[in-house]
N, C-alpha and C positions, 0 to 999 in steps of 0.2 A: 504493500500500500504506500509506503515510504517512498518506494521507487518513480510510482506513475506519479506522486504529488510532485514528484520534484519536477517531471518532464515536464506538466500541466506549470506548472510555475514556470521552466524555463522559455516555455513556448509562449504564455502571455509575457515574458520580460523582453521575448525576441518580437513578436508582435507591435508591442507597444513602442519598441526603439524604431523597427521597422516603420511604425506609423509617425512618429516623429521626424526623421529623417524625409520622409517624403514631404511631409506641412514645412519643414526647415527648408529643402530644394523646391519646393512651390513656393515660398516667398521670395526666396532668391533670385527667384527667376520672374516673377512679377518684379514687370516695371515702375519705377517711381512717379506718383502721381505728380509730382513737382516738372517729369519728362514733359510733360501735357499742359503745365501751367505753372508758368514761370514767377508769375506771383506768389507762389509758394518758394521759391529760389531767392532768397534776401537775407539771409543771413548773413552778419558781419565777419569779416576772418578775423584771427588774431594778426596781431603785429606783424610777424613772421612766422611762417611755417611751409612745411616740403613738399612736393607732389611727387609720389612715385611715378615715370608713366613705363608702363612693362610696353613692349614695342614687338614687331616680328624682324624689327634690325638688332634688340638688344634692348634693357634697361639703360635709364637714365632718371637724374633729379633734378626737378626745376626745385629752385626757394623763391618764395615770394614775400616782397616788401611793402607791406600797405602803406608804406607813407611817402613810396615811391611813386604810387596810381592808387588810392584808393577805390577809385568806381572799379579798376580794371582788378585790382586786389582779391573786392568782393568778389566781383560777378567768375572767375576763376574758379575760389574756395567752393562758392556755389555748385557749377557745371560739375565737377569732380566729383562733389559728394553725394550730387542725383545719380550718377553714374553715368552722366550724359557725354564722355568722352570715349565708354567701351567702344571699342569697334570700328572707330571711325580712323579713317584713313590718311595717313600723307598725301591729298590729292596733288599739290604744286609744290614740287622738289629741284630747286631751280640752285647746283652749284656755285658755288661763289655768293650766292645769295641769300636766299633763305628758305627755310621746309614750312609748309602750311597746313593745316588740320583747321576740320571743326566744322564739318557738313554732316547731321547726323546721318549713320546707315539707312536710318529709316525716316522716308518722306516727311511724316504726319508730324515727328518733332520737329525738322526742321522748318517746316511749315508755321510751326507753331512759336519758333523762338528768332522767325525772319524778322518781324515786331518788336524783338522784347529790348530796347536799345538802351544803353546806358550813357549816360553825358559822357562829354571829353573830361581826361585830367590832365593837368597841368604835366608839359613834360620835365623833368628831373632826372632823366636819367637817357644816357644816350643809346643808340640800338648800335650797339659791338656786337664782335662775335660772341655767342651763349648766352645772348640776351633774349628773352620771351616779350611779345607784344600782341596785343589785337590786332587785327585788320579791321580798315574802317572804310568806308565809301562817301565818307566826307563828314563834315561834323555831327558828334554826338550820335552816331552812327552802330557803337559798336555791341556786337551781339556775341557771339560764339565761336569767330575763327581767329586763330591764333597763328603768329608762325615764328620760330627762333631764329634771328641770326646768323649767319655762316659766315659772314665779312663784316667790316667795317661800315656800315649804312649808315652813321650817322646825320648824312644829309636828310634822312627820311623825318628826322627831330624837326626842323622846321613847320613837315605837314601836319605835326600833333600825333606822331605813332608816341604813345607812351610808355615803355619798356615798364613792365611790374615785377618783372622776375629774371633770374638766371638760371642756367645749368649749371649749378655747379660741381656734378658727378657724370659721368659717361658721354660726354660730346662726341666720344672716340662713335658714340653707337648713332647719334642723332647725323652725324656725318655718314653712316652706311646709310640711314634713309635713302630707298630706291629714286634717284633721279631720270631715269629715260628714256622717260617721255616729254623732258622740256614744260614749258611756256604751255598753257591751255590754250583752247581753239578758242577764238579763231586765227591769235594771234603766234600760236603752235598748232603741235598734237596731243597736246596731255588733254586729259578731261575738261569738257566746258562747264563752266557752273551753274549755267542752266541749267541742264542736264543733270547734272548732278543732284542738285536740289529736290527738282522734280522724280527721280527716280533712285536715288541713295547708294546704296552700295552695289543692290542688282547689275547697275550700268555699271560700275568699277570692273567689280568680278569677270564681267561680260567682255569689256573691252579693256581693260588694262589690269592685266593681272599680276602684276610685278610689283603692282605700287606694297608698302607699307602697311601697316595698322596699329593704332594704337591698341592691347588686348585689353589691356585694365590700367585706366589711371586712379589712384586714392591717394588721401591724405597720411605722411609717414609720422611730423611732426608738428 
């Protein structure tokens, strides 16, 4: 009698892990509501602190200075921590120049965070190599794409690119970032961001499948 209590015990202890493990991997995998509504993404960062981003060129750490870009500080801290950077791709890896990211894989987010703009900051910090910045399409402009540094652009300070952060671990890897495919159409052949926007990662996969990915970026520190 001994015997079968115990199996009956270990079978509900395996059960019941078994059933935990699945509600822990379906939350995980459910997307952040904040993906869908950006008004939920406001939280302030601290002062300083790391973003790991895991890559399919290699890890790397940006550090970020809020008192370098504040708006660009926050909105950062934020993307990372909805998890709104998985997956998303190096799409414009232009040597000597700089690597760009920040179209989500999937349409509907990026659809949803084309709108969510954040004022300009003052710039204070110049765009050297392993420096982090938004891309903007003119003032107070800036939403979700990012690109670091590869050279010396400090001319780009005058148009208000605002540097909020560096690399300051594995450059060696943000330089494998796949470059070649050049310049996007129509002024290349790398991905246009029409296209991109509208169709996410599907298009990537499809025709350019060299590019990059970010796998997982989070916060370290």
């Amino acid at each position: 009698m001994t015997s079968i209590r115990s199996i009956v015990t270990a079978l509900i202890c395996f059960a019941l892990m078994f059933t935990g493990t699945v509600f822990a991997e379906e939350a995980a995998a459910k997307p952040n509501p904040a993906l869908f509504d950006p008004g939920l993404a406001t939280e302030k960062a601290p002062d300083v602190y790391r973003v790991k981003m895991e890559t399919t060129a290699g890890d790397f750490i940006i550090e970020v200075h809020r008192e370098w870009a504040p708006g660009g500080a926050d909105r950062f801290y934020n993307l990372v921590g909805i998890g709104y950077f998985n997956d998303v791709a190096f799409f414009r890896v232009l040597a000597g120049f700089m690597a760009q990211a920040g179209f989500h894989g999937n349409p509907a987010v990026s659809k949803v965070w084309l709108n969510a703009r954040i004022k300009d900051d003052p710039v204070k910090q110049s765009n050297y190599p392993g420096m982090v910045t938004f891309a903007t399409g003119g003032p107070n402009t800036r939403t979700a794409q990012f690109f670091i540094n590869y050279g010396d652009n400090s001319y780009l300070d005058a148009s208000g690119f605002a540097p909020f952060g560096k690399v300051v671990e594995g450059f060696e890897s943000v330089k494998e970032l796949y470059s070649g495919y050049g310049e996007g159409e129509p002024n290349g052949k790398g991905p246009g961001q029409g296209k991109l926007y509208r169709l996410g990662n599907d298009y990537l996969e499809a025709e350019f499948p060299e590019l990059d990915y970010i796998t997982r970026a989070s916060i370290v520190e």
